[in-house]
C-alpha positions in Angstrom: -15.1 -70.2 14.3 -17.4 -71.8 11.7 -15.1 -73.7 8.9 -17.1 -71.4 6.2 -16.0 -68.4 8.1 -12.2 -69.1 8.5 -10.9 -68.0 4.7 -13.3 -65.3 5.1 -11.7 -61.8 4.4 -13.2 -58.9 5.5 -15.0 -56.3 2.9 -12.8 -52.8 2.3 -14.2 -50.0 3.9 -13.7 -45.9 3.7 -10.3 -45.9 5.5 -8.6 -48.5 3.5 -9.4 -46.6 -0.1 -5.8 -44.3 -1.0 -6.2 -40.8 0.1 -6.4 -39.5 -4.0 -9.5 -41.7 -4.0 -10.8 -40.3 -0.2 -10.1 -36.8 -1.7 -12.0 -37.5 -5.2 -15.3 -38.8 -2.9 -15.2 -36.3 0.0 -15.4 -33.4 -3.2 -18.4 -34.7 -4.1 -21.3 -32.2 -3.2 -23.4 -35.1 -1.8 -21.0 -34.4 1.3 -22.0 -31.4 2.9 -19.2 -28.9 4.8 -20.7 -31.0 8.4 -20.4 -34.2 7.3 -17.1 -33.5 6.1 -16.1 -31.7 10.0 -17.6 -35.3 11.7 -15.6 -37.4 9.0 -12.5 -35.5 10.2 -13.5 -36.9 14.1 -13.4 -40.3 12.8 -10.0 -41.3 12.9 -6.7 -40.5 12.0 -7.1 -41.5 8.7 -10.0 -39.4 7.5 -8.8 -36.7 9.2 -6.6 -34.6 6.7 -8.6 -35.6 3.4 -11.7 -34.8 5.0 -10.5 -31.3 6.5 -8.2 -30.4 3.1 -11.6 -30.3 1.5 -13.9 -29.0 4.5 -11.1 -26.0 4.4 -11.3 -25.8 0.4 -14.9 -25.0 0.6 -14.3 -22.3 3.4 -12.2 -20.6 1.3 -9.1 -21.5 3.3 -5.5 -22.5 1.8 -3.2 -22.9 5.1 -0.2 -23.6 2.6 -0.3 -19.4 2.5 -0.3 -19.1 5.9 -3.5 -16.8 6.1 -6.6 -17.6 7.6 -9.7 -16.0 7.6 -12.5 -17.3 9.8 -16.2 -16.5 10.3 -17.5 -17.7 13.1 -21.4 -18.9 13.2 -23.7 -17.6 15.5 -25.1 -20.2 18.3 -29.0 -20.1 17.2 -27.3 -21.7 14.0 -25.1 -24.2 15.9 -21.3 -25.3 14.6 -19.6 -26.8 13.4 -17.8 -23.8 12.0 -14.2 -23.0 10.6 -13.1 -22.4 14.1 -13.9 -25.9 15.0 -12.0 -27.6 12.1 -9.0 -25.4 12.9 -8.9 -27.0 16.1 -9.7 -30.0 15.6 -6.8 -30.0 12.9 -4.1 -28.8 16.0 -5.2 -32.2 17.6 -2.9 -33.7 15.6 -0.4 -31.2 13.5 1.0 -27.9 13.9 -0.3 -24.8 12.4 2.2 -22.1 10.7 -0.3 -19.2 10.8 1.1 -15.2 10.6 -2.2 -13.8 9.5 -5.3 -14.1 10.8 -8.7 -12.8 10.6 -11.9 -13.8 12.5 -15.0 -12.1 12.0 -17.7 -12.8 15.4 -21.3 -12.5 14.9 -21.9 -9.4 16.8 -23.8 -9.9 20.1 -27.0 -8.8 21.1 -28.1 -5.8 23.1 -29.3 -7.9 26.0 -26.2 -10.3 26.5 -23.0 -11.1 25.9 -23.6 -14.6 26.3 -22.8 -15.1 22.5 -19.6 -13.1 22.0 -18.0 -14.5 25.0 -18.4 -18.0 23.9 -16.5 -17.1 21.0 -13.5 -15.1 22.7 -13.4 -18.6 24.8 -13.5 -20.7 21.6 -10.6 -18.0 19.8 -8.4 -18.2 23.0 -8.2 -21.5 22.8 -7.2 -21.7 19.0 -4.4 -19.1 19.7 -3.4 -20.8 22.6 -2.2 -23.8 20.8 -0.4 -21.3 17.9 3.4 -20.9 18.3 3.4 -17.3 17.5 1.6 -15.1 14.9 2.3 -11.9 13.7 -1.2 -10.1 12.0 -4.2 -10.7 13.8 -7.7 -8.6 12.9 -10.4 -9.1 14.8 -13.9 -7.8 13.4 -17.0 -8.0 15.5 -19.8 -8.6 12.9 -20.4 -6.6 9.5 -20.2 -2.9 8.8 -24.0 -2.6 9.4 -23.4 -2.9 13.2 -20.5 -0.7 13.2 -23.0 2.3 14.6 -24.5 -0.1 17.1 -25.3 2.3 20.5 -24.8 -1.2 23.2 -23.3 -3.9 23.9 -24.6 -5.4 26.9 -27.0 -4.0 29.9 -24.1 -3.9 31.5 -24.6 -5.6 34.9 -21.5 -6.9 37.2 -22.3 -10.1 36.1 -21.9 -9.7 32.1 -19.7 -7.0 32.4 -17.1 -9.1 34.3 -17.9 -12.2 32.0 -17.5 -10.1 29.4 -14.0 -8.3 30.2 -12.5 -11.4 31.7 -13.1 -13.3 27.9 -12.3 -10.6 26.0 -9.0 -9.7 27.9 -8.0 -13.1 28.2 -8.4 -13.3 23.8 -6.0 -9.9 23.6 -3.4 -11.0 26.1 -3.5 -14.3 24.4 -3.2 -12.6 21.0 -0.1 -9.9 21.7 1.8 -12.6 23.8 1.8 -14.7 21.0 4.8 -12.0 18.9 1.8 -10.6 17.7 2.6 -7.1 15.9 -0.1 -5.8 14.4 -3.5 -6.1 15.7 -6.7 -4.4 14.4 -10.5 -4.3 16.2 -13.2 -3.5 13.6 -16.9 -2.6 14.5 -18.0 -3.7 18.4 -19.6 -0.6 20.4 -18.7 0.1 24.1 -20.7 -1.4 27.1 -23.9 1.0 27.5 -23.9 3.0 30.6 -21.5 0.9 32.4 -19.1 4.1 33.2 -19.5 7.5 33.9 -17.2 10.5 33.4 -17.0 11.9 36.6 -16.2 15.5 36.3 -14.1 16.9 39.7 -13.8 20.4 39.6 -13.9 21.1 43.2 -10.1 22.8 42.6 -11.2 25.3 40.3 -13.1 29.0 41.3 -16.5 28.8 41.1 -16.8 32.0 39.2 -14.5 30.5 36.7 -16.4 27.3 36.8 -20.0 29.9 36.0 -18.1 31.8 33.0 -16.1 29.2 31.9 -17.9 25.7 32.3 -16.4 23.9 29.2 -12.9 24.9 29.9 -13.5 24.1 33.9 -14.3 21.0 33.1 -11.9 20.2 30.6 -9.4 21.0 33.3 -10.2 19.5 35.6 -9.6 15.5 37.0 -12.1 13.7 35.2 -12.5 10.3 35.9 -14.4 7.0 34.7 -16.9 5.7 37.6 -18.4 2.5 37.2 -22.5 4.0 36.9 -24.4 3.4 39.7 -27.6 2.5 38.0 -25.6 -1.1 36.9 -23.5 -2.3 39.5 -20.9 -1.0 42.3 -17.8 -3.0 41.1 -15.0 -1.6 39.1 -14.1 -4.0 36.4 -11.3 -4.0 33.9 -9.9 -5.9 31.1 -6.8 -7.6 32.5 -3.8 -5.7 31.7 -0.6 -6.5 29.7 2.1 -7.2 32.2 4.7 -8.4 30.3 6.7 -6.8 26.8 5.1 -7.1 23.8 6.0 -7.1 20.2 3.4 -5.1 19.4 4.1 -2.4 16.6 1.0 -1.4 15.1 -2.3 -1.0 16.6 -5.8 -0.2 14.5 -8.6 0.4 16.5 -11.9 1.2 14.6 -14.0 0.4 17.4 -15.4 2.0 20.7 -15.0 -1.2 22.6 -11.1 -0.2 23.2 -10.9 3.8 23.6 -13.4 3.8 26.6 -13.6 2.0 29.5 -13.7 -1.2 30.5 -11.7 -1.6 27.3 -9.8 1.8 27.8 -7.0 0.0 30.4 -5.9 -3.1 28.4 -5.1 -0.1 25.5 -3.2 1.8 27.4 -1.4 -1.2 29.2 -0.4 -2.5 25.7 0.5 0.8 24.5 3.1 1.4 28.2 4.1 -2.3 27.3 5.2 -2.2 23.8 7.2 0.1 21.5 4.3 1.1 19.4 4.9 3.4 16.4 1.9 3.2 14.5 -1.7 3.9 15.3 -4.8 4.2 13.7 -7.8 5.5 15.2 -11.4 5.9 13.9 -13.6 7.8 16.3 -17.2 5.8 17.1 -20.4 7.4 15.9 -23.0 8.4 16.8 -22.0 10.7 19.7 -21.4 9.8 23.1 -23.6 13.1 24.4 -20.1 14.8 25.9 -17.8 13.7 23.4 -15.2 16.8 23.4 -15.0 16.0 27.0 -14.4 12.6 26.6 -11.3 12.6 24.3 -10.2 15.5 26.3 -9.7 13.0 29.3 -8.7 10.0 27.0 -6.4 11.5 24.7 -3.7 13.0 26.9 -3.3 9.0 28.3 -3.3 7.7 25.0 -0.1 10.1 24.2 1.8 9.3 27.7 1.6 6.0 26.9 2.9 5.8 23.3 5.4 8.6 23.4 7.6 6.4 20.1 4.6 7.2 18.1 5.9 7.8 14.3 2.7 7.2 12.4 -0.9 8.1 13.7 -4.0 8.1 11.6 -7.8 9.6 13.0 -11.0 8.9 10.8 -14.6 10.5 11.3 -13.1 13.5 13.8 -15.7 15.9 14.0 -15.0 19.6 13.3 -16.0 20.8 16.8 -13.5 18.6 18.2 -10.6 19.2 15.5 -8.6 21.4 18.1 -8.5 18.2 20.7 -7.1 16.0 18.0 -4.2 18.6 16.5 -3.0 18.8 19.8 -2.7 15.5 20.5 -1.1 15.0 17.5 1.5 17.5 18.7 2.2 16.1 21.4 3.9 13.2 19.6 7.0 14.5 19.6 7.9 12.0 17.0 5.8 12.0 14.8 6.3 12.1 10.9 3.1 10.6 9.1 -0.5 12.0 10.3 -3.7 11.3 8.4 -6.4 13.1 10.1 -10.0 12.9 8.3 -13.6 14.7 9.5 -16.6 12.8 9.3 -18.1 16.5 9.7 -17.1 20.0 8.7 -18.8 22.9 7.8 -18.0 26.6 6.3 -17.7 27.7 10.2 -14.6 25.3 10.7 -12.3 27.3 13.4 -9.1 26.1 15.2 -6.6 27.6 17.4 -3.1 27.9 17.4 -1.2 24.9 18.2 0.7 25.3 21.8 3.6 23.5 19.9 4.6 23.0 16.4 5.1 19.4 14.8 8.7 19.4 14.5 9.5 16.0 12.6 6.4 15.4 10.8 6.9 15.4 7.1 3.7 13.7 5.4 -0.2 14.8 6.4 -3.0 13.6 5.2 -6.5 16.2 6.2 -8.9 18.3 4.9 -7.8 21.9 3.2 -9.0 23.7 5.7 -6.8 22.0 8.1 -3.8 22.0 6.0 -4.2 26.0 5.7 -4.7 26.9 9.5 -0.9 24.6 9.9 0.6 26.5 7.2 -0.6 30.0 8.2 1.1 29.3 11.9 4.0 27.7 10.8 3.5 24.5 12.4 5.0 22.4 9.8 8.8 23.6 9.6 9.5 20.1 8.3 6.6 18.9 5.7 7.4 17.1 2.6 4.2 15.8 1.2 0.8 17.2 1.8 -2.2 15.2 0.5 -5.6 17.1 0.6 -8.7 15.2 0.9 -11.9 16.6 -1.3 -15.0 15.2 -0.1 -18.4 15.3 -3.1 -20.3 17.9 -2.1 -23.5 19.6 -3.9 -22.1 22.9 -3.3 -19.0 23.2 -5.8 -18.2 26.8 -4.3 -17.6 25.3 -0.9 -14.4 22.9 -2.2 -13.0 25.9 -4.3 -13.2 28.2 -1.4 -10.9 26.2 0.8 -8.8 24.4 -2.3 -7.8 27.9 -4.2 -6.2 29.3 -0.6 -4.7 26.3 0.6 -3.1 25.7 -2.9 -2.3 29.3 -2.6 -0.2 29.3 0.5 1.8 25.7 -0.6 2.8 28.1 -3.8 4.3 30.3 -1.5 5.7 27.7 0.6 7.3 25.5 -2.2 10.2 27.8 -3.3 11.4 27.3 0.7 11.7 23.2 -0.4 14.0 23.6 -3.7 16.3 21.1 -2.4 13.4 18.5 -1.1 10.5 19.5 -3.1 7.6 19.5 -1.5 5.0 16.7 -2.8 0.9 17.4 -2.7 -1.1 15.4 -3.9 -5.2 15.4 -4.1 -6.8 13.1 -2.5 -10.4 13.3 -4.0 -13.5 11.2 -2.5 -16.7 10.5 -4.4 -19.4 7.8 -5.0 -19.0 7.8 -9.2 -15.7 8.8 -10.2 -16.9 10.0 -13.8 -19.7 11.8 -12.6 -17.5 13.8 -9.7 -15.4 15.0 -12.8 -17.9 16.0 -15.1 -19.4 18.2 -12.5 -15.7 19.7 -11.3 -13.9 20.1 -14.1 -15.6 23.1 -15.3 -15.3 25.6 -12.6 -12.5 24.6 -11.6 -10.6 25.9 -14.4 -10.8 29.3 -13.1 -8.2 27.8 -10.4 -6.0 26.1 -12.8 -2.6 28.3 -12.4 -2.6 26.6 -9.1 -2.7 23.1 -10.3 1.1 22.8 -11.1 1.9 21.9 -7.5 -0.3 18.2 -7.5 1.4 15.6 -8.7 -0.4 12.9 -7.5 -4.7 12.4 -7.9 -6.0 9.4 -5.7 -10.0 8.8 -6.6 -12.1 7.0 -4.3 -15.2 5.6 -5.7 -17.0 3.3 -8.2 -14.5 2.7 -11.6 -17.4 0.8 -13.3 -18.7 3.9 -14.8 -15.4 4.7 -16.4 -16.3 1.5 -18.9 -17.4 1.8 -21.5 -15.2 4.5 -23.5 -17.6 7.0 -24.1 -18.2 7.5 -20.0 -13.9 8.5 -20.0 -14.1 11.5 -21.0 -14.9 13.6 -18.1 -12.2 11.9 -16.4 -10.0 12.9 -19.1 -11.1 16.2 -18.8 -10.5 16.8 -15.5 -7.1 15.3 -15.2 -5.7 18.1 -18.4 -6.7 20.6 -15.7 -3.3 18.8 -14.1 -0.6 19.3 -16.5 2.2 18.1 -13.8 0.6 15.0 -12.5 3.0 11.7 -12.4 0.8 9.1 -10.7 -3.0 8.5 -10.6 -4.9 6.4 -8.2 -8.3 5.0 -8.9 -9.2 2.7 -5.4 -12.5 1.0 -5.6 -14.7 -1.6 -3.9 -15.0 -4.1 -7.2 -12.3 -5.9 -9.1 -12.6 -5.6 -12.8 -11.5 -7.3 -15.6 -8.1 -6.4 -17.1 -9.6 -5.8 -20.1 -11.2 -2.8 -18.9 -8.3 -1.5 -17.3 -6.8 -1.4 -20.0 -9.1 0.2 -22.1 -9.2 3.1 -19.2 -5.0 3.0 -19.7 -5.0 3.7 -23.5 -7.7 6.6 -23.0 -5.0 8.2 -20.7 -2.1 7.8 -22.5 -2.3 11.2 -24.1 -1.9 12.8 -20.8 1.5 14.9 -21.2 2.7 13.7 -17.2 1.1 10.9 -16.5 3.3 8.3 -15.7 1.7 5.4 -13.9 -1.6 4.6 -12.4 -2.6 2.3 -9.6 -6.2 0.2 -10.0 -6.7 -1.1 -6.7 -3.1 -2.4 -5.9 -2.1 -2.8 -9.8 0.1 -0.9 -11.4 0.3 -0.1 -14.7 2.6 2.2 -16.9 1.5 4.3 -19.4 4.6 5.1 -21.3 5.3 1.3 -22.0 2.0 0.9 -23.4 1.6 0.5 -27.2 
């Protein structure tokens, strides 16, 4: 080595500055999320300053053990929060209990997209020691009504099931026990229901074709027109810690998702559920959950808590007797995405012995009552939907309220609690419009004494805009709690301004702004 050169001491670069100085640099916005993700790859020592910030700008604190993740889609390319999650287990643990991932929903003409991503998920909870809330949403709310998923060929479809069944086994192996599927849309045309009625009369199969059918052993058959061999998810063969289960998706109540449900349910000692029915129509939908249904409640016989959104009202008999067949059942909360002034139901082969809470329409609530298929109800909570035509709600609300008058003297030493559980786009407005026919029902009002409101609270600010609310709630002279759940958070400000407008209420005891709770008497 040269003389010059043998003092010579080398310049300092990025990985010998102290990691308060890496953090103050990599927080600078001339680093971009990417850069930051490649820093991380470096070495060792970039590797947690550059990800702490990377996970800071994704909205991501791990020190709460929550993680939500949004995956990108593949035209865009990733780096994405996925990757830097696990490219951080590379070289530390993770202590995650609740996660959320969010998958660009895949296209109508392949699946090459979302199975990528169920590879890249399964490998990230691979790595996890256990979790115990996973929720896995495919895309936004927009696809949610999505008709396909795939076309459906033996190819995709086996691609397709064999990722997507590896990710849920992964997921309810891991002590996982709750798990939620939001939006995603069953595989077009891939199955049949196969109806074999062979068994029954063919004069009663003329007369009676809805009830032959419904009778008979219908069965899924892969469809012809796609491919020839019968795919599945893999099933759950082990036990699972699984306790509740929220599917608001298609892709698990019909086939091929349909088996890895009902193997988690057999596998598990599931007790709540929570189901929201897929729209639009499947063409033979009564059919349909008359085959599926009756599995779903062999296989979860510990049931305790079930919950059904967007029922329609031609299929409300199907879902009450399901329902009943849940013989232990306490909580049900059963809501119609349809329902019309010609709503009929039967009789119920079987009361609901142990179920004390329900959650429905009035309608519904009355056609229980009138059979006596409630011998053990404690709280009743009526859901009151806007409508145009204010006659409609008072002509189901005044008889339902009519027969829980009669019914409450049978609950003196348990009273029985109803609430009203009311479901609008402006909450003011929805009260301006009620409040004055509905006096004529207000000797019936006594009995609620809970209102939860569903819908915008902005209009309730500024003062003036309160007094319809306040209106309407007077009709309510025995009401303890009120409810207001909306989609916005708002300053406390004017949530307090709505408290003070309330506190003349004679009743009124608390009241719940989206999670918060406030109460009136201990205001000044």
């Amino acid at each position: 080595m040269p003389r010059h050169l043998r003092n010579f001491e080398p310049l300092a670069s990025l990985m010998d500055l102290p990691e308060e100085l890496l953090l103050y640099i990599f927080e600078q916005s001339i680093f971009p999320p990417e850069s930051l993700y490649y820093m991380a790859l470096l070495n060792r020592r970039l590797h947690f300053p550059a990800l702490s910030v990377y996970f800071s700008r994704h909205g991501i604190d791990l020190a709460t053990k929550s993680v939500t993740i949004h995956a990108k889609p593949i035209a865009i390319g990733w780096p994405d929060s996925l990757s830097a999650l696990r490219i951080y287990l590379c070289l530390d643990s993770l202590d995650l209990q609740d996660i959320t991932c969010v998958l660009p929903h895949p296209s109508c003409a392949s699946t090459r997209q979302i199975v990528a991503h169920m590879n890249r998920l399964q490998c990230f909870m691979s790595r996890l020691s256990s979790v115990k809330t996973v929720k896995l949403e495919f895309g936004d709310d927009h696809w949610e009504l999505s008709m396909c998923l795939s076309t459906g060929t033996d190819e995709a479809l086996g691609n397709w099931a064999r990722e997507f069944g590896g990710l849920l086994n992964c997921i309810v192996t891991k002590g996982c026990e709750s798990f939620t599927l939001v939006n995603g849309t069953y595989m077009a045309q891939t199955y049949d229901l196969v109806l074999s009625n062979s068994l029954i009369p063919r004069w009663m199969r003329r007369i009676f074709p809805a009830r032959a059918a419904s009778a008979s052993n219908s069965k899924f058959q892969r469809s012809s027109t796609q491919g020839t061999i019968t795919i599945r998810l893999p099933a759950v063969t082990q036990r699972i810690q699984l306790k509740s289960l929220t599917v608001h998706s298609a892709t698990l109540l019909l086939p091929p998702g349909l088996d890895w449900t009902l193997s988690a349910l057999r596998q598990s000692r599931l007790t709540s559920l929570a189901l929201s029915i897929p729209l639009p129509r499947l063409g033979n939908d009564t059919i349909i959950w008359q085959h599926i249904l009756p599995l779903v409640a062999s296989a979860a016989p510990h049931l305790t808590s079930l919950s059904i959104k967007r029922v329609q009202g031609e299929d409300a008999d199907i879902f009450l007797a399901f329902a009943a067949r849940l013989a232990y059942l306490t909580t049900l909360d059963l809501d119609f995405h349809h329902w019309s002034r010609n709503f009929e139901l039967s009789k119920l082969n079987r009361p609901m012995k142990r179920l004390t809470s329900l959650h429905t329409i009035p309608v519904v609530v009355e056609h229980l009552l009138a059979h006596s298929a409630l011998p053990s109800i404690r709280s009743i909570s009526l859901i009151w939907w806007m409508m145009d035509d204010t006659t409609f709600h008072e002509s189901f609300i005044r008889p339902t309220l009519s027969n829980l008058r009669r019914l409450s003297p049978l609950h003196a030493a348990c009273p029985l609690h109803v609430s009203l559980s009311i479901v609008d786009r402006e909450i003011s407005s929805f009260a301006d419009r009620t409040a004055p026919y509905l006096s004529a029902s207000q000797d019936y009002f006594p009995l609620i004494q809970t209102i939860q409101m569903h819908g915008k609270y902005r209009d309730l600010v500024p003062l003036r805009h309160m007094n319809p609310l306040i209106q309407f709630l007077s009709l309510f002279p025995c009401i303890i709690d009120l409810e207001l759940d909306t989609d916005e958070t708002f300053p406390e400000s004017d949530v307090l301004e709505l408290m003070q407008s309330l506190g003349s209420h004679p009743s009124l005891e608390r009241v719940l702004v989206d999670g918060r709770t406030y109460s009136v008497a201990k205001l000044p």
